[in-house]
N, CA, C and O atoms as CSV, one atom per row, in Angstrom:
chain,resi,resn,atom,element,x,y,z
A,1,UNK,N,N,-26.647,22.746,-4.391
A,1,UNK,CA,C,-26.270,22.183,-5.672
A,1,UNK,C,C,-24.823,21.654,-5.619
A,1,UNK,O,O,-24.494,20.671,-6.284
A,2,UNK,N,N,-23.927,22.340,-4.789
A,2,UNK,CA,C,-22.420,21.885,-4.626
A,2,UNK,C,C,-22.761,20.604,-3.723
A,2,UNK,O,O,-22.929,19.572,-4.373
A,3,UNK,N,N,-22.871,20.516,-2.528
A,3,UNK,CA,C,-23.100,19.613,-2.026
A,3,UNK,C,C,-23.376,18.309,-3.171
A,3,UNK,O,O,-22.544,17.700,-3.843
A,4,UNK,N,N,-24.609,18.175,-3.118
A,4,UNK,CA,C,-25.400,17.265,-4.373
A,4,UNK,C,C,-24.146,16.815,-5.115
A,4,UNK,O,O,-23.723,15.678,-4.905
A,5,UNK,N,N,-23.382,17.809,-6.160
A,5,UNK,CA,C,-21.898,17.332,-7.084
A,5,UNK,C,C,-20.973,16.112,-6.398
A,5,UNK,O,O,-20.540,15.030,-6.796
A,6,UNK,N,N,-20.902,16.937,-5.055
A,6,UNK,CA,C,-19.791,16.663,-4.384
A,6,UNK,C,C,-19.963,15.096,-3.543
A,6,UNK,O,O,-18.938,14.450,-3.324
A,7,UNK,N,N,-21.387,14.529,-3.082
A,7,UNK,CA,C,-22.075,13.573,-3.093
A,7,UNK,C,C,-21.861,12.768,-3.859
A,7,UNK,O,O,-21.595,11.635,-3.459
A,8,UNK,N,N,-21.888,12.970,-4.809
A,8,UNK,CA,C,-22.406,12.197,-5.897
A,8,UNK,C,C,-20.873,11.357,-6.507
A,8,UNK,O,O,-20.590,10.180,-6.730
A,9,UNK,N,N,-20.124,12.675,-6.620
A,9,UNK,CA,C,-18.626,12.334,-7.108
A,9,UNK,C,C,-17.753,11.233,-6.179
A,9,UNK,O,O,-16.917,10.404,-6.541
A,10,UNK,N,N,-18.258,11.538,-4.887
A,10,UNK,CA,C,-17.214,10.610,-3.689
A,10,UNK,C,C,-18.404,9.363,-4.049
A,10,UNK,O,O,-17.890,8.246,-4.093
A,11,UNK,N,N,-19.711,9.387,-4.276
A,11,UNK,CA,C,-19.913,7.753,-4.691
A,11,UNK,C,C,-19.569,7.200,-5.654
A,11,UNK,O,O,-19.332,5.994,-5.589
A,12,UNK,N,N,-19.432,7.889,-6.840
A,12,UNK,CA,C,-19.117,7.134,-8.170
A,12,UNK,C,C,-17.314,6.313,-7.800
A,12,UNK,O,O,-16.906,5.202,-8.137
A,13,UNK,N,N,-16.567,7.477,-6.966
A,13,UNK,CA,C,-15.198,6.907,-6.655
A,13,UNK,C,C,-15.107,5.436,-6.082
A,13,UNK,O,O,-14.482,4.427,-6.410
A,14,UNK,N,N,-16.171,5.815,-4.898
A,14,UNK,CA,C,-16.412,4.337,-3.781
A,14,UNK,C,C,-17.302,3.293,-4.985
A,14,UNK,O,O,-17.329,2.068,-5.098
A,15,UNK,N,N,-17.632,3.828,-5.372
A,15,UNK,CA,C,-18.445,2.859,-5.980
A,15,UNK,C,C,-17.005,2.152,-7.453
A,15,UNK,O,O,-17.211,0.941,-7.377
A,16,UNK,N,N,-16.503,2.232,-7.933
A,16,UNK,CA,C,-15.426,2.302,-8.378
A,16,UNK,C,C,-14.057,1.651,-7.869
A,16,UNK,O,O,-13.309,0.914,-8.511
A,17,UNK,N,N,-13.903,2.157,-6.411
A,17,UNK,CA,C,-13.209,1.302,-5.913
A,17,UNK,C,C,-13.419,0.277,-5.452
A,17,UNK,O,O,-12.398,-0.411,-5.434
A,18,UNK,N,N,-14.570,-0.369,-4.907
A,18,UNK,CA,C,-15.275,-1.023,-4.382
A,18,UNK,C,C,-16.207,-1.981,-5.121
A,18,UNK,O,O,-16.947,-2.716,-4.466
A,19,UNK,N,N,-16.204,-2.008,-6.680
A,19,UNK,CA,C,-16.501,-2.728,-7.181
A,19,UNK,C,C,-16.844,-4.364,-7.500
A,19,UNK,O,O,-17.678,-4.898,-8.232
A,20,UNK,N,N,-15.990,-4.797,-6.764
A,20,UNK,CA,C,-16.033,-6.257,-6.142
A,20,UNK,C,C,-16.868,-6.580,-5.128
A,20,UNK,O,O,-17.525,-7.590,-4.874
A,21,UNK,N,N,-16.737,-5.651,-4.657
A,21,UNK,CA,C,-17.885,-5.760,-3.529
A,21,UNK,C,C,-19.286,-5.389,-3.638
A,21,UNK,O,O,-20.320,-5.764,-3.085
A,22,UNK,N,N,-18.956,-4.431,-4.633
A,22,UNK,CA,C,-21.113,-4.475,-5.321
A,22,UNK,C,C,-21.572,-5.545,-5.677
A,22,UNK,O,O,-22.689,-5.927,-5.325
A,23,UNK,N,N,-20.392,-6.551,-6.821
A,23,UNK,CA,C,-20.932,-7.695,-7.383
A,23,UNK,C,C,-21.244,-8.434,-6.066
A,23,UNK,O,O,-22.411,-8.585,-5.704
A,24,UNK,N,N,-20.359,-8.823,-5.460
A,24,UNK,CA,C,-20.902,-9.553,-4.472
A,24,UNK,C,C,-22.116,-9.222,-3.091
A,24,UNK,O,O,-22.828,-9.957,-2.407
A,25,UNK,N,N,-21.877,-7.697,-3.149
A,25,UNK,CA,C,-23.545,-7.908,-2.548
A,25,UNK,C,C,-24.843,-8.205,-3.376
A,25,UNK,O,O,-25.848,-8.815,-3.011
A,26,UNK,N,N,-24.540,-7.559,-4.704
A,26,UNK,CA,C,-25.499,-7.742,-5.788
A,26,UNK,C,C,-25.772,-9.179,-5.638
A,26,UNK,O,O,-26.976,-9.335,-5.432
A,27,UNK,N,N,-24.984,-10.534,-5.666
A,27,UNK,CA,C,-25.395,-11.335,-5.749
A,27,UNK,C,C,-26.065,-12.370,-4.503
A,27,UNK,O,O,-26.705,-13.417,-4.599
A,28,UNK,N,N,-25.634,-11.620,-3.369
A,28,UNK,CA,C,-26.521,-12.017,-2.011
A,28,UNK,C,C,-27.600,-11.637,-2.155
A,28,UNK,O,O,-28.637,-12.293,-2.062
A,29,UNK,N,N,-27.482,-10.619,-2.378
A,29,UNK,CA,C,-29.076,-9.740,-2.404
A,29,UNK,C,C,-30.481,-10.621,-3.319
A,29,UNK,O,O,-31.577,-10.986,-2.894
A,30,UNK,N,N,-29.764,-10.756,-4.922
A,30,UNK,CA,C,-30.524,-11.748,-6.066
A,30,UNK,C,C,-30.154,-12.674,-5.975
A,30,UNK,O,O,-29.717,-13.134,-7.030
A,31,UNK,N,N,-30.059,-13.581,-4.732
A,31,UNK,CA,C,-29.355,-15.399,-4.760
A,31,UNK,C,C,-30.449,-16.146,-5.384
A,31,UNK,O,O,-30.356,-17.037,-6.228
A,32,UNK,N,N,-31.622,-15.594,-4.781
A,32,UNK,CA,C,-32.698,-16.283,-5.402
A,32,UNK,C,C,-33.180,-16.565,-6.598
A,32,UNK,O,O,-33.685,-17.632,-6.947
A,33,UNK,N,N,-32.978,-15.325,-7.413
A,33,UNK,CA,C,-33.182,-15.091,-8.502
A,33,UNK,C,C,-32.341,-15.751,-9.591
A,33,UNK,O,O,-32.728,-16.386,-10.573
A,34,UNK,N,N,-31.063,-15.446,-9.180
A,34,UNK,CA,C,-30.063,-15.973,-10.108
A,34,UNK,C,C,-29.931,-18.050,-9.987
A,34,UNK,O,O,-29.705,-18.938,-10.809
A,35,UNK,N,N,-30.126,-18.022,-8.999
A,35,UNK,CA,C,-30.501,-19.725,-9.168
A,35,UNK,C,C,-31.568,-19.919,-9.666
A,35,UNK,O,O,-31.786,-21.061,-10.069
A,36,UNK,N,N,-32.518,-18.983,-9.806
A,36,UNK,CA,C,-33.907,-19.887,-10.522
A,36,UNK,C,C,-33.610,-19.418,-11.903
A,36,UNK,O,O,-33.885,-20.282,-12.735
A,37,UNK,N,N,-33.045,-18.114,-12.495
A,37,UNK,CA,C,-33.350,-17.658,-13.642
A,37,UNK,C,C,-31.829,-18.126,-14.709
A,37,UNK,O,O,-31.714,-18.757,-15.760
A,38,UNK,N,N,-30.807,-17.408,-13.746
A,38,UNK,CA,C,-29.371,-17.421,-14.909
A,38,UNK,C,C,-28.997,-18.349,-14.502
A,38,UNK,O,O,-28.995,-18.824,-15.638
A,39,UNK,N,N,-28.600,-19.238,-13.845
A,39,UNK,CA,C,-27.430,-20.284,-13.555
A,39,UNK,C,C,-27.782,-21.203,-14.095
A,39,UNK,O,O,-28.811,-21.878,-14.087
A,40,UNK,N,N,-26.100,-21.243,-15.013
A,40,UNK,CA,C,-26.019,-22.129,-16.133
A,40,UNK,C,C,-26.637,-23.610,-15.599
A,40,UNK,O,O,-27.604,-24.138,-16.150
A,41,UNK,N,N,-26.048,-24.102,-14.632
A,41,UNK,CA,C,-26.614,-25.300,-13.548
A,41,UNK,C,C,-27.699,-25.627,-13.282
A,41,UNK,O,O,-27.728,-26.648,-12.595
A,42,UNK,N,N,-28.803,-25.136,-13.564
A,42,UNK,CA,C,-30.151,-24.871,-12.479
A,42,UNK,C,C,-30.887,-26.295,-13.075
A,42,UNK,O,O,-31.950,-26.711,-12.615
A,43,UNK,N,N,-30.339,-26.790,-13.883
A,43,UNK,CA,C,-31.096,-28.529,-14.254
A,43,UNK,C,C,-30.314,-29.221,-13.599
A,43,UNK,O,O,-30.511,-30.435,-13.640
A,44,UNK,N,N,-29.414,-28.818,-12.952
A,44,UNK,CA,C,-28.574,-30.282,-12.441
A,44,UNK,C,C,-28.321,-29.545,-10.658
A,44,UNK,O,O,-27.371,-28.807,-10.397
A,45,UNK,N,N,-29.169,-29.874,-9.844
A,45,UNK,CA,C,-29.038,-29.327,-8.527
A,45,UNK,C,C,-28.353,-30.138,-7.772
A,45,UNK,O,O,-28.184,-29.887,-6.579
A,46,UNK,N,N,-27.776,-31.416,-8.456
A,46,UNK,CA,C,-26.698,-32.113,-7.396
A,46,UNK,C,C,-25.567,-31.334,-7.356
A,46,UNK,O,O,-24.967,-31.226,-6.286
A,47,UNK,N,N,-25.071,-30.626,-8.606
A,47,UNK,CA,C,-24.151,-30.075,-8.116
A,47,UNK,C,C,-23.585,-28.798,-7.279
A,47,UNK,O,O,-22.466,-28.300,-7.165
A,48,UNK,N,N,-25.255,-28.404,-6.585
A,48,UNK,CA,C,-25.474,-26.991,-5.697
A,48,UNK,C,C,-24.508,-26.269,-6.144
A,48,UNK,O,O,-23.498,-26.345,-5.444
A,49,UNK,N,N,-24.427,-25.548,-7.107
A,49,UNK,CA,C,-24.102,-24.407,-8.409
A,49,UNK,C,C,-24.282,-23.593,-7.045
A,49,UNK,O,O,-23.438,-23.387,-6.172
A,50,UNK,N,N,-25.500,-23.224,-7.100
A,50,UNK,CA,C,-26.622,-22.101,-6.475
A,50,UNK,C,C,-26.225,-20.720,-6.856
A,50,UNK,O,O,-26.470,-19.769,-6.112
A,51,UNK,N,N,-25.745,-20.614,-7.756
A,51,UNK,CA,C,-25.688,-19.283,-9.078
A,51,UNK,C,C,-24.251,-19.085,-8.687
A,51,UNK,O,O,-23.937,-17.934,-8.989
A,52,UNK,N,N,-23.125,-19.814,-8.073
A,52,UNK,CA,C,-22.209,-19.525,-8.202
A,52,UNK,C,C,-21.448,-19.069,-9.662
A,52,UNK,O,O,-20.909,-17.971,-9.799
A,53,UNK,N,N,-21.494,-19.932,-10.542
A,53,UNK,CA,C,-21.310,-19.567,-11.808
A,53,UNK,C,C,-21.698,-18.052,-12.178
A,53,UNK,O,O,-21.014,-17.056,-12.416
A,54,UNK,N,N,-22.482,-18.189,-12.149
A,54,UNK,CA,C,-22.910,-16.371,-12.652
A,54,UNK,C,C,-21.786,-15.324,-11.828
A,54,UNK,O,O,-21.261,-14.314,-12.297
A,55,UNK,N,N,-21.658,-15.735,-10.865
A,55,UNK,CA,C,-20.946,-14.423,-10.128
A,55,UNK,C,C,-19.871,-14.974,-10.180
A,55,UNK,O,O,-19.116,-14.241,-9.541
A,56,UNK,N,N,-19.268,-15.896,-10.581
A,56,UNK,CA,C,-17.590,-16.170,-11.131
A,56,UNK,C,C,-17.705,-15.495,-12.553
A,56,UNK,O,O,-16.747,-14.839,-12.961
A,57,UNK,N,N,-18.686,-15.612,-13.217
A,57,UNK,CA,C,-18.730,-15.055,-14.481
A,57,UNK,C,C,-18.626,-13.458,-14.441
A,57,UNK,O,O,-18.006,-12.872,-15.329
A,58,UNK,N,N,-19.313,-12.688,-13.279
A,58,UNK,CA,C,-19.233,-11.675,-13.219
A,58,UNK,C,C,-18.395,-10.834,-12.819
A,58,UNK,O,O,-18.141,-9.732,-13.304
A,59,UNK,N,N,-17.770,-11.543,-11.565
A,59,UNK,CA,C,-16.324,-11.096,-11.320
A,59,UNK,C,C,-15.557,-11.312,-12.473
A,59,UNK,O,O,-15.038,-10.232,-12.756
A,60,UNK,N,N,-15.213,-12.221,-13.319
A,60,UNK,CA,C,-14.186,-12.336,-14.628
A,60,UNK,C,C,-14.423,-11.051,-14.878
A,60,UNK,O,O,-13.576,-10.215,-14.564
A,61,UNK,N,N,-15.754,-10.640,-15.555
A,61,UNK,CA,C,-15.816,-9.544,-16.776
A,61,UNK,C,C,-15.283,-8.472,-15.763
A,61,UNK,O,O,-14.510,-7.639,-16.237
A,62,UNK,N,N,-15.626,-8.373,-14.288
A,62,UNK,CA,C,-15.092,-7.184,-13.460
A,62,UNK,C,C,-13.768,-7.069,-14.031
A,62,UNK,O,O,-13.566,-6.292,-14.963
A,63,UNK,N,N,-12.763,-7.860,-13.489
A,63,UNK,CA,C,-11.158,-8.164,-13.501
A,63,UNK,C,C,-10.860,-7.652,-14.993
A,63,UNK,O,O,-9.993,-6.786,-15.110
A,64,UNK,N,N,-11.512,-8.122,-16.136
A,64,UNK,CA,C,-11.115,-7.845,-17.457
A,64,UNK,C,C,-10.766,-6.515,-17.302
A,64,UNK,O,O,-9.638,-6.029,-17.233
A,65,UNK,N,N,-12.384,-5.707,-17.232
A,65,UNK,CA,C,-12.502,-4.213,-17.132
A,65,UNK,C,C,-11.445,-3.601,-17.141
A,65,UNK,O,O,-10.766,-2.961,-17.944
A,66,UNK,N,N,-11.398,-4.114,-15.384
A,66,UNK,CA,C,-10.658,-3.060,-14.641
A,66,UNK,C,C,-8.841,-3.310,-15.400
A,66,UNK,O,O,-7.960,-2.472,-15.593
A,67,UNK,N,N,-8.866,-5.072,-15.711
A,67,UNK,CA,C,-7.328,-4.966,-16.240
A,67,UNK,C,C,-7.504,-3.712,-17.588
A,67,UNK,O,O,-6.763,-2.733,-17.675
A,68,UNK,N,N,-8.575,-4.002,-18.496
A,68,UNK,CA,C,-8.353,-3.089,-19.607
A,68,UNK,C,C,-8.218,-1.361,-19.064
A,68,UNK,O,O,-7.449,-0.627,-19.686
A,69,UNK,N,N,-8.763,-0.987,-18.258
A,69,UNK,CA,C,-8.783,0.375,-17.799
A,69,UNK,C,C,-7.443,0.744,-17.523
A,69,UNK,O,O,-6.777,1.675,-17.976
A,70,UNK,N,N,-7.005,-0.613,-16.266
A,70,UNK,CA,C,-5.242,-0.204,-16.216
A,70,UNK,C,C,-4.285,-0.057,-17.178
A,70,UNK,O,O,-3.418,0.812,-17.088
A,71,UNK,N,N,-4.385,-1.107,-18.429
A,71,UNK,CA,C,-3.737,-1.014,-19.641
A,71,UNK,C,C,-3.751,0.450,-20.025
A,71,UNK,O,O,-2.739,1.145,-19.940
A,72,UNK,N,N,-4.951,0.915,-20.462
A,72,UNK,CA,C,-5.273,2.500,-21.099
A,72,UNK,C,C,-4.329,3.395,-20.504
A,72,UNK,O,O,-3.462,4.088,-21.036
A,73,UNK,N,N,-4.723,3.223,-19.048
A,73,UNK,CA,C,-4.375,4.700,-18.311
A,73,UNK,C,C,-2.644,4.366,-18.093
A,73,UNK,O,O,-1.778,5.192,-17.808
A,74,UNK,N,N,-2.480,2.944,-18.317
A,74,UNK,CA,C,-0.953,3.025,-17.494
A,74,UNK,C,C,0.135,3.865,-18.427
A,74,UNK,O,O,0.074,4.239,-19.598
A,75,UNK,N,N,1.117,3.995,-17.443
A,75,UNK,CA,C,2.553,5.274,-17.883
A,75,UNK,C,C,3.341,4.787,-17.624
A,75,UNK,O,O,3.509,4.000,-16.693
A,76,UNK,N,N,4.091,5.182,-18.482
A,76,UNK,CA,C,5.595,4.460,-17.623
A,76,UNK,C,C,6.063,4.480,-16.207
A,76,UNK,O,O,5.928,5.327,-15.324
A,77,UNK,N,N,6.722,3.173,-16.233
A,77,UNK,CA,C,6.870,3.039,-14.778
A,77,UNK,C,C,8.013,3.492,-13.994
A,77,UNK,O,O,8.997,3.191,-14.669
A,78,UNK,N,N,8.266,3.871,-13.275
A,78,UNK,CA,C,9.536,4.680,-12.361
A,78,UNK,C,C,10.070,4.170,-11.361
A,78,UNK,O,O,9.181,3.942,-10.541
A,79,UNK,N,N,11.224,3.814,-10.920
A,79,UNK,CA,C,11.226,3.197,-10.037
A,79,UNK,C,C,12.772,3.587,-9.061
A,79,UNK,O,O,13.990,3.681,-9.210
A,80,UNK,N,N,11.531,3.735,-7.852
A,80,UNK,CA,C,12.613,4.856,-6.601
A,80,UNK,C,C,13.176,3.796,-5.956
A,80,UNK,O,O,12.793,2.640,-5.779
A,81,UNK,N,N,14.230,4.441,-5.613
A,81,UNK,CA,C,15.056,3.599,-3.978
A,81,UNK,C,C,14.516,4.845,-3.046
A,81,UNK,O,O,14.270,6.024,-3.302
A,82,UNK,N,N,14.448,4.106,-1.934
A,82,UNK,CA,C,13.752,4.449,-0.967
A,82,UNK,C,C,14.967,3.926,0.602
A,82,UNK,O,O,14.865,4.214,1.794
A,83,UNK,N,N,15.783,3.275,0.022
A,83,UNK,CA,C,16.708,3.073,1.378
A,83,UNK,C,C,18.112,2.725,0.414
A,83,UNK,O,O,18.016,1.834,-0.430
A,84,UNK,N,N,19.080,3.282,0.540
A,84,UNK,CA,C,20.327,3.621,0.465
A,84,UNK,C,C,21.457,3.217,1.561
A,84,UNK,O,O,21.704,3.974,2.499
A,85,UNK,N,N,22.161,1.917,1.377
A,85,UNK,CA,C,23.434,1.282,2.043
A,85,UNK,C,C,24.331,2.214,1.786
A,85,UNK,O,O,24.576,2.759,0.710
A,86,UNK,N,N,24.783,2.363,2.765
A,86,UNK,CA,C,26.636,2.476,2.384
A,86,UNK,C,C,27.852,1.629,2.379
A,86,UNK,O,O,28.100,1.020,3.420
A,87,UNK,N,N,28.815,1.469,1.151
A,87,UNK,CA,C,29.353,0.732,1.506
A,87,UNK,C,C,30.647,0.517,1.997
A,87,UNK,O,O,31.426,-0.435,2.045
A,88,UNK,N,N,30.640,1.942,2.423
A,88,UNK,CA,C,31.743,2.299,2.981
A,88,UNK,C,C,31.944,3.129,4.270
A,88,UNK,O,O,31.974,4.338,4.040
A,89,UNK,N,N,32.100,2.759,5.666
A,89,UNK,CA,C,32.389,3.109,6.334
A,89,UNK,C,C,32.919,4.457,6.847
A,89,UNK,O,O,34.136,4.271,6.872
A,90,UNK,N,N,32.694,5.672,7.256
A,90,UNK,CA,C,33.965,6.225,7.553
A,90,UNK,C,C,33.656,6.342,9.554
A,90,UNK,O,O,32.698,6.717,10.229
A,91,UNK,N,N,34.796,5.893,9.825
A,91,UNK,CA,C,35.256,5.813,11.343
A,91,UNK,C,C,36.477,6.924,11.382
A,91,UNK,O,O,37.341,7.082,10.520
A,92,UNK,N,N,36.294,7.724,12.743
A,92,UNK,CA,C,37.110,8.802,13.043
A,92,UNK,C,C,37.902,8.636,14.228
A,92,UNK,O,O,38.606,9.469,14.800
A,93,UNK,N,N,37.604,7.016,14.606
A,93,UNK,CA,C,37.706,7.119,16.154
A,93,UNK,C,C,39.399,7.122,16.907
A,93,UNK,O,O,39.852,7.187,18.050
A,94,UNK,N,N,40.145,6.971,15.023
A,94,UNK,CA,C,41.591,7.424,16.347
A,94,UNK,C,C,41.790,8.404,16.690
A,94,UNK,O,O,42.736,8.527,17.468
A,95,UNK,N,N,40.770,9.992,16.175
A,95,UNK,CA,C,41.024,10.999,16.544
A,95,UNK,C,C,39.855,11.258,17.547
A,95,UNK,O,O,39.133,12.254,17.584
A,96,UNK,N,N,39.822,10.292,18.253
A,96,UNK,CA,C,38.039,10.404,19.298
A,96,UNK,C,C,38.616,10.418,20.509
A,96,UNK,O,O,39.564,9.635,20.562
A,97,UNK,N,N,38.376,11.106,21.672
A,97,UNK,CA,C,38.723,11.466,23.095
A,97,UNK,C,C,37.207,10.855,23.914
A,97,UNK,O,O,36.185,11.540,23.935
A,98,UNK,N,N,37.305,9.290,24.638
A,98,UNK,CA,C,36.341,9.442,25.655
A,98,UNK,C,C,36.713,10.016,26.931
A,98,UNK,O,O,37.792,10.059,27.522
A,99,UNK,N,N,35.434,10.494,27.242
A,99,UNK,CA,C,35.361,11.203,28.622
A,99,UNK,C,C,34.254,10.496,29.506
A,99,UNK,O,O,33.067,10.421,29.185
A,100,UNK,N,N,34.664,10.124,30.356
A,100,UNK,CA,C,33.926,9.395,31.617
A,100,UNK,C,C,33.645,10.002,32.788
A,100,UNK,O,O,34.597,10.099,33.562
A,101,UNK,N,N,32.277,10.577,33.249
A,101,UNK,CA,C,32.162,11.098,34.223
A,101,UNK,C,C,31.811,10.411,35.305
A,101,UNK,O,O,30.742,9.819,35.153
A,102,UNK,N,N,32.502,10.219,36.726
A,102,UNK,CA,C,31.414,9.253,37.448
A,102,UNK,C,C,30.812,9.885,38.086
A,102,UNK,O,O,30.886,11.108,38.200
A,103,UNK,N,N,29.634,8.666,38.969
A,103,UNK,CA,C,28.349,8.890,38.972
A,103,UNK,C,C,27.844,8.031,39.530
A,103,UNK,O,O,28.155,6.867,39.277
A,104,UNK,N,N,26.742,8.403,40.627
A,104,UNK,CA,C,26.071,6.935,41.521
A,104,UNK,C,C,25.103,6.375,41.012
A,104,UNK,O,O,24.433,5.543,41.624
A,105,UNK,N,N,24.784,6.884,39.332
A,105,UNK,CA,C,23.905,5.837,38.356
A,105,UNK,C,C,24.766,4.874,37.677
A,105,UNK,O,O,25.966,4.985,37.423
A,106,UNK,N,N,23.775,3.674,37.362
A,106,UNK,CA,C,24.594,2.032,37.214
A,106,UNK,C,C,25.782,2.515,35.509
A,106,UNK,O,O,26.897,2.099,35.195
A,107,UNK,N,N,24.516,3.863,34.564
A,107,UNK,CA,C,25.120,4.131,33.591
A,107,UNK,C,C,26.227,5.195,33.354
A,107,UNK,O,O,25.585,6.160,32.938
A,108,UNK,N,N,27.411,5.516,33.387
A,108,UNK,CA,C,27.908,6.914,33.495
A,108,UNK,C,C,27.584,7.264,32.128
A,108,UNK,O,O,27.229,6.436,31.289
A,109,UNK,N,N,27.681,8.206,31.970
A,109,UNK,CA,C,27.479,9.356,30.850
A,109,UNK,C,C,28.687,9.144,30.085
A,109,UNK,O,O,29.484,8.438,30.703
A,110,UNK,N,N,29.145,9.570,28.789
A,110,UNK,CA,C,30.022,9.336,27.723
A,110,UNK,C,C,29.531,10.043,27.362
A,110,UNK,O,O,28.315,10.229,27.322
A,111,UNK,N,N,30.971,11.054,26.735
A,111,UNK,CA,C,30.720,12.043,25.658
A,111,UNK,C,C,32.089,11.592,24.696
A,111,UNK,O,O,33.120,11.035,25.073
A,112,UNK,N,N,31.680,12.070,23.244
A,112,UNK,CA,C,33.007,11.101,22.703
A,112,UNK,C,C,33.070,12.711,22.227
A,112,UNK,O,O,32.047,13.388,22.323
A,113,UNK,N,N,34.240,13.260,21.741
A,113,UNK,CA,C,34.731,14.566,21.141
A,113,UNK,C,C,35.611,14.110,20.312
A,113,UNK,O,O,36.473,13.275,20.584
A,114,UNK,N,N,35.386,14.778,18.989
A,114,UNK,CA,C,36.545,14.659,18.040
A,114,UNK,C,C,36.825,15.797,17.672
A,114,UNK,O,O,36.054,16.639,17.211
A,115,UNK,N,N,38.277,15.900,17.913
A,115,UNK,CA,C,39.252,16.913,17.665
A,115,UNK,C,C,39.598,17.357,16.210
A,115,UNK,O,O,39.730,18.507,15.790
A,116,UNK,N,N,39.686,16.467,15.707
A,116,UNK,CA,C,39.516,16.625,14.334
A,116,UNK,C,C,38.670,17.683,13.611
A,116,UNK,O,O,38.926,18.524,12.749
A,117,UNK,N,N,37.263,17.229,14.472
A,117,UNK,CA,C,36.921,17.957,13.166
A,117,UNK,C,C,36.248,19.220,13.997
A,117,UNK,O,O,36.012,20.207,13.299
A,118,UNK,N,N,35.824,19.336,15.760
A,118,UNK,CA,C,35.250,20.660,15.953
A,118,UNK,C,C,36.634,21.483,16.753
A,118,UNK,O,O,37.043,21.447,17.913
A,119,UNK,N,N,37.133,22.264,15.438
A,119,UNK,CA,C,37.784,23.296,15.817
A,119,UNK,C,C,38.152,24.383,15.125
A,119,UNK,O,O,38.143,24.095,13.928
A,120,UNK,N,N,38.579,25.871,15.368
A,120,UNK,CA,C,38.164,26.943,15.051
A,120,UNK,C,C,38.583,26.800,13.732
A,120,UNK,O,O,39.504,25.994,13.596
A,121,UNK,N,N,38.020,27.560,12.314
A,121,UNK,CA,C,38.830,27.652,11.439
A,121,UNK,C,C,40.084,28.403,11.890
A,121,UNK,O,O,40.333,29.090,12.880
A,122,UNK,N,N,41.139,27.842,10.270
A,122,UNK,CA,C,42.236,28.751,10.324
A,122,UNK,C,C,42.141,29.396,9.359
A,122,UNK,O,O,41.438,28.967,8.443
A,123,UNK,N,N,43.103,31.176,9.180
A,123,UNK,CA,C,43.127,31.576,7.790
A,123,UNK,C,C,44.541,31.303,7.760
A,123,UNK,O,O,45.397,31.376,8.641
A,124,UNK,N,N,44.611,30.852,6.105
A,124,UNK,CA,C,46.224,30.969,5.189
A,124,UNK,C,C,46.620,32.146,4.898
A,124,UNK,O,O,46.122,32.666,3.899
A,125,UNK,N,N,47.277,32.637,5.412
A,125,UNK,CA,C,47.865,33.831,4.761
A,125,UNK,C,C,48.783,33.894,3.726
A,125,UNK,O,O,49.165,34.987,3.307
């Protein structure tokens, strides 16, 4: 019986999200139909309609829907920064010591140390 719920619920979603795409298989599926029966066109076959109309018509009412659904449910909107400039620099490097080790690779190694800032605390007495 859980199963069955749980079935059922992930189709109504897909089916939901995917809505555009039902109409349009729906209307591959009844091409036939809808050119002989609904399309507004079907007296004038020069202009091979071939039930296009209907499924422009049907997608509209889709789009309405779904715009009216978004209207309902929408909330206010929020809006994050997600990347943060700085516009200000800070460089330490007159208190920076390079150290160059050599080495029979093309790259030597660099270590930069700043004095500044790794060293022991002091206490004030």
């Amino acid at each position: 019986m859980k199963n069955i719920f749980v079935i059922s619920l992930i189709a109504v979603i897909l089916l939901q999200t995917f809505s555009k795409v039902v109409v349009l298989a729906d209307y591959q599926a009844n091409k036939a139909y809808i050119m002989e029966f609904l399309c507004i066109n079907r007296d004038k076959p020069e202009l091979k309609c071939e039930g296009k109309c209907h499924l422009t018509k049907k997608l509209k009412a889709q789009h309405d829907s779904d715009k009216q659904a978004n209207e309902r449910g929408q909330k206010q909107e929020v809006q994050v920064n997600l990347f943060y400039q700085c516009m200000f620099a800070f460089s330490a490097r007159r208190f920076a010591t390079m150290v160059s080790y050599p080495s029979v690779y093309s790259c030597a190694y660099r270590s930069v140390t700043y004095h500044s800032i790794f060293h022991p605390p002091r206490f004030i007495v």
